[in-house]
MARFIFI-238995 format. One line per field, with one value per residue (C-alpha): x, y, z; residue number from 1; residue in three letters. Coordinates in nm, 2 decimals. Example, Ala and Ser with C-alpha at 12.3 -4.5 7.8 and 13.67 -1.06 7.14 Angstrom:
u: [1.23; 1.37]
v: [-0.45; -0.11]
w: [0.78; 0.71]
num: [1; 2]
residu: [Ala; Ser]
end
This chain:
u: [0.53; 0.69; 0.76; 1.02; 1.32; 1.47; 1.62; 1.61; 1.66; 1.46; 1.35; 1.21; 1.06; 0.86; 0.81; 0.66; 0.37; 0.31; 0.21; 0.05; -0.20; -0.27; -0.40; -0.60; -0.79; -0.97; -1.14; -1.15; -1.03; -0.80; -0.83; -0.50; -0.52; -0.61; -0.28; -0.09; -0.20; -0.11; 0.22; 0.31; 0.24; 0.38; 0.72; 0.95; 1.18; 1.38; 1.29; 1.49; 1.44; 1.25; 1.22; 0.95; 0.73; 0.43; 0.54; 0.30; 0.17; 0.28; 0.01; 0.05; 0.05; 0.18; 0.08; 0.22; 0.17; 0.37; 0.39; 0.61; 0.67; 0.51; 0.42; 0.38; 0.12; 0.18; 0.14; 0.23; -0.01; -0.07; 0.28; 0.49; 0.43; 0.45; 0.13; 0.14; -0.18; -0.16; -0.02; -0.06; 0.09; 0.18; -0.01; -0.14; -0.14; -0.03; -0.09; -0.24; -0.57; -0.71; -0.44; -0.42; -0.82; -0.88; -0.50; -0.49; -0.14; -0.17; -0.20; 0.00; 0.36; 0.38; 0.71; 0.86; 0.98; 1.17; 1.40; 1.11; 1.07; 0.75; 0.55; 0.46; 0.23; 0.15; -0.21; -0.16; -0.10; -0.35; -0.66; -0.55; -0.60; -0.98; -1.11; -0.94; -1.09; -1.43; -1.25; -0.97; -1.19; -1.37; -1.09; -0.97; -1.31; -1.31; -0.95; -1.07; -1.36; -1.15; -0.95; -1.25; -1.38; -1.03; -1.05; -1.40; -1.28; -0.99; -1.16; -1.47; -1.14; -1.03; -1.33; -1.45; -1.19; -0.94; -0.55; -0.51; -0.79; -0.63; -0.29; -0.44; -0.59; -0.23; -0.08; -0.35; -0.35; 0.02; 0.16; 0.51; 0.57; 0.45; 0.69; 0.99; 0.77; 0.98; 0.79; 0.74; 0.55; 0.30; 0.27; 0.18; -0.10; -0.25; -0.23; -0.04; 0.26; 0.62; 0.57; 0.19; 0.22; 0.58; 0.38; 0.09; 0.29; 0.43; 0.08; -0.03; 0.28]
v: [2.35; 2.08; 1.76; 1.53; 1.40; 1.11; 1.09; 1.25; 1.63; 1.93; 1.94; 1.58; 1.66; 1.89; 1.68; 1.41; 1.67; 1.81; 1.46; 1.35; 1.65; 1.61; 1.26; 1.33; 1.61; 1.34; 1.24; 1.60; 1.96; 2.03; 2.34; 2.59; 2.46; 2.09; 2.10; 2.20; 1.94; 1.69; 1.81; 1.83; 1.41; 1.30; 1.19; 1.13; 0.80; 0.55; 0.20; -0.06; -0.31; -0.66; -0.45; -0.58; -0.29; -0.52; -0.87; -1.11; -1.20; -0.86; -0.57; -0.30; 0.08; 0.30; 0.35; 0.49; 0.68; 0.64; 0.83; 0.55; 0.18; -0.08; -0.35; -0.71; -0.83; -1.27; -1.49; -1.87; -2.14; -2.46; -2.59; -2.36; -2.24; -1.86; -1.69; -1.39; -1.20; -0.89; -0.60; -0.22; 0.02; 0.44; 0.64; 0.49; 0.44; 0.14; -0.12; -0.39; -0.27; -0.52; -0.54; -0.17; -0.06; -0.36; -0.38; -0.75; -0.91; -0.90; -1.19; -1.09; -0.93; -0.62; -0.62; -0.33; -0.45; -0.10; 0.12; 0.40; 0.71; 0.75; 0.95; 0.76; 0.83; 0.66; 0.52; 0.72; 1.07; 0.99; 0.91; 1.21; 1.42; 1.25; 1.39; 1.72; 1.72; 1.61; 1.64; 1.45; 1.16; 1.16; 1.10; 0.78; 0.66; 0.75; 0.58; 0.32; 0.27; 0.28; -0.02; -0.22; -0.16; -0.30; -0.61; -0.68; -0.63; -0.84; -1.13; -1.12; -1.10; -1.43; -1.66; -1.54; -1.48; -1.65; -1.64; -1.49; -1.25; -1.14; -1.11; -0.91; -0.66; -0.64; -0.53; -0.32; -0.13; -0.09; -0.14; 0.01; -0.21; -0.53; -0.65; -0.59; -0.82; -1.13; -1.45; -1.65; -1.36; -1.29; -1.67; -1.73; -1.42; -1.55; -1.93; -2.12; -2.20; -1.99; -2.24; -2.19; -1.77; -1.77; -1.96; -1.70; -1.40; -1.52; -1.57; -1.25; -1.10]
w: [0.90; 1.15; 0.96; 1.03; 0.81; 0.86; 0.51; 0.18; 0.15; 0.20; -0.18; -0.19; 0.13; -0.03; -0.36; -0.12; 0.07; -0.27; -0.38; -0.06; -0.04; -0.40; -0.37; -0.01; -0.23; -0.40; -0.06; 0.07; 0.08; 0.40; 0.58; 0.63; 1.03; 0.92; 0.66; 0.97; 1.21; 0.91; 0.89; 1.27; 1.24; 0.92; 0.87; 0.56; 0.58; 0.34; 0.32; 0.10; -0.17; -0.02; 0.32; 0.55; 0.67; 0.84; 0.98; 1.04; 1.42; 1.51; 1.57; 1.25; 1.42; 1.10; 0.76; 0.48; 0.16; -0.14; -0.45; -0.63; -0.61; -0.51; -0.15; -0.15; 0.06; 0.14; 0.41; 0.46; 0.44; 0.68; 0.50; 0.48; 0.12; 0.04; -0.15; -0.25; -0.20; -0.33; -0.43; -0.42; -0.65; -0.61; -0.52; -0.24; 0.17; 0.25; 0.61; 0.72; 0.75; 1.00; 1.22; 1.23; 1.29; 1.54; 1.73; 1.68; 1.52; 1.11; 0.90; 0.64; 0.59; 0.42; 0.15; -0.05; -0.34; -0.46; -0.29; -0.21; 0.03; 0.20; 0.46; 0.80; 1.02; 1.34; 1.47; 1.78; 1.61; 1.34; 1.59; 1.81; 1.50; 1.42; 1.78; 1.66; 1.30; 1.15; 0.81; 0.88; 1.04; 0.73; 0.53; 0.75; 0.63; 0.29; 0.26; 0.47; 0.22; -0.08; 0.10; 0.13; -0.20; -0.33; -0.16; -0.23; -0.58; -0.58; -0.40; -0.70; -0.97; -0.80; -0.81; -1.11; -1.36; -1.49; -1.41; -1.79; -1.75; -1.39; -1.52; -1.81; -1.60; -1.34; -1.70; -1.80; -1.48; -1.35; -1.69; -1.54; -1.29; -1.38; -1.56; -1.29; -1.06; -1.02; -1.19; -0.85; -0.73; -1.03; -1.02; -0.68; -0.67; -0.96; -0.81; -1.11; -1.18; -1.28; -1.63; -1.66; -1.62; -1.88; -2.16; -2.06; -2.14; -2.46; -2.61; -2.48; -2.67]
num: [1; 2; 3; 4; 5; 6; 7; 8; 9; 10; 11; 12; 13; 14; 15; 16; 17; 18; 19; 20; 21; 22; 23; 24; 25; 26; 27; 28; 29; 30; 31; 32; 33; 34; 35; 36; 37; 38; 39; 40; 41; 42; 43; 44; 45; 46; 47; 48; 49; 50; 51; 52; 53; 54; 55; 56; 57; 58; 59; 60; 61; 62; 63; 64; 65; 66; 67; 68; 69; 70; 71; 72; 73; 74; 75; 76; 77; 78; 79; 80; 81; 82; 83; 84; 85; 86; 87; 88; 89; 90; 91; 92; 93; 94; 95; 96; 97; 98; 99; 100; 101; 102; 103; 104; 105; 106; 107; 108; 109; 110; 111; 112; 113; 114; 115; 116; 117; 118; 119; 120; 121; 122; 123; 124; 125; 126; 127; 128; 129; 130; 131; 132; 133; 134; 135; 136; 137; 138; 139; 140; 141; 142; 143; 144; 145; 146; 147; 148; 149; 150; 151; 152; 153; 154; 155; 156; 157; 158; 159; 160; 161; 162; 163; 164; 165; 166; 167; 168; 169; 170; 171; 172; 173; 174; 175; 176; 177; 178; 179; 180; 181; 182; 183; 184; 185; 186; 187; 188; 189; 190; 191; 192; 193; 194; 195; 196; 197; 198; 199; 200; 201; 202; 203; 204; 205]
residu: [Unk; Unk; Unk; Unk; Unk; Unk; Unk; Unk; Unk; Unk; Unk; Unk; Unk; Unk; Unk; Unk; Unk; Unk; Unk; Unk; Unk; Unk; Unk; Unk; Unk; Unk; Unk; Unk; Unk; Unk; Unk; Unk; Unk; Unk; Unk; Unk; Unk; Unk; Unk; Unk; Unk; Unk; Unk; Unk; Unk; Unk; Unk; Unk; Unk; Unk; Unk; Unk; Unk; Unk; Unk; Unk; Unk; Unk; Unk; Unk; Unk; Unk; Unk; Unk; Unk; Unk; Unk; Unk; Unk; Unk; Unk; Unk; Unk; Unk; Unk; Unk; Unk; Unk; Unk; Unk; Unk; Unk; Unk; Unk; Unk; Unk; Unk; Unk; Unk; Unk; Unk; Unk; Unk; Unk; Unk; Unk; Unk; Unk; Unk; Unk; Unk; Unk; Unk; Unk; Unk; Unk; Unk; Unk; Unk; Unk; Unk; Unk; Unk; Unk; Unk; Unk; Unk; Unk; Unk; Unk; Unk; Unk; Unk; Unk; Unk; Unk; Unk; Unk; Unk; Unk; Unk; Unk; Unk; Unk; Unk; Unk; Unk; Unk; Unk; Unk; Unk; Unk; Unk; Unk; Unk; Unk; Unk; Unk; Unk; Unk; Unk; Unk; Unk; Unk; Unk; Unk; Unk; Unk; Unk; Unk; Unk; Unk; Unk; Unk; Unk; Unk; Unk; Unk; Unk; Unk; Unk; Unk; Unk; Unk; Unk; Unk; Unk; Unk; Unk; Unk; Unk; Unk; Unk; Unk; Unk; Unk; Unk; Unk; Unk; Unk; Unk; Unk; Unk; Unk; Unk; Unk; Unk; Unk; Unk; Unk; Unk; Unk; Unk; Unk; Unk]
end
């Protein structure tokens, strides 16, 4: 097994594949060769608190996985104004999807908002591996699916529920991180204002 360190210790290391091939099983079952070829491209690294892994007009050529924490996904409108779009919580892989598949610059920046460690793996390596592997194609798909099928998701939670119902279901769903999402942010994803979404969570206490 080949896998690169960049931070963190042999033992975390090994926490972080454990995890990793634990959440690819729901999508498929790797082969003793196809493990290998996973591990000869991934690579364990540190990022920071608020540290931007996907800028905006710049083309997106990694993702991630994460096994804890959480990204902010936001943009800037026509004035300047920050909106939150999204977020994704552990486990997960996290990029800008679009900017990664079609090599045009993202639309969005890509934010952690925890000190986190996290496998990386890069476009290049990963499409090298598809030719190599049927299986391993598949699961770009799958994951690739399971992307879609979130933001089809989130876009039907936006024009048809409320910001109550919406922030409900954040709580309901990530019930451990929620709460340690500063205000601004929760406000802006939901579209009303830091007031509107404090007054919100008292009643809802």
């Amino acid at each position: 097994m080949k896998i690169a360190i960049m931070v963190a210790d042999e033992f975390d290391c090994k926490m972080m594949r454990k995890a990793f091939y634990e959440y690819i099983s729901r999508f498929v079952q790797l082969s003793d060769d196809e493990v290998r070829m996973m591990d000869s491209i991934m690579t364990l690294r540190e990022l920071r608190k608020k540290e931007i892994f996907v800028e905006d007009n710049k083309v997106c050529m990694k993702v991630l996985f994460i096994n804890q924490g959480y990204f902010r996904f936001y943009h800037f409108d026509v004035n300047g104004n920050e909106i939150t779009s999204d977020f994704y919580f552990a486990p997960c892989f996290i990029t800008s999807y679009t900017s990664f598949i079609t090599g045009n610059p993202s639309f969005v920046n890509v934010q952690a908002m925890v000190d986190m460690e996290v496998l990386e793996f890069n476009k290049s390596d990963l499409y090298e591996l598809y030719l190599k592997s049927p299986v391993i194609e598949r699961l770009g798909r799958l994951i690739a699916e399971s992307v879609a099928i979130t933001s089809e998701e989130h876009m039907f939670l936006l024009l048809n529920q409320t910001a109550e119902m919406r922030y409900k279901r954040l709580l309901e769903l990530n019930p451990l991180y929620v709460n340690t999402i500063p205000l601004q942010y929760i406000a802006s994803y939901l579209g009303i204002t830091k007031e509107t979404l404090s007054r919100m969570r008292k009643s809802i206490k």
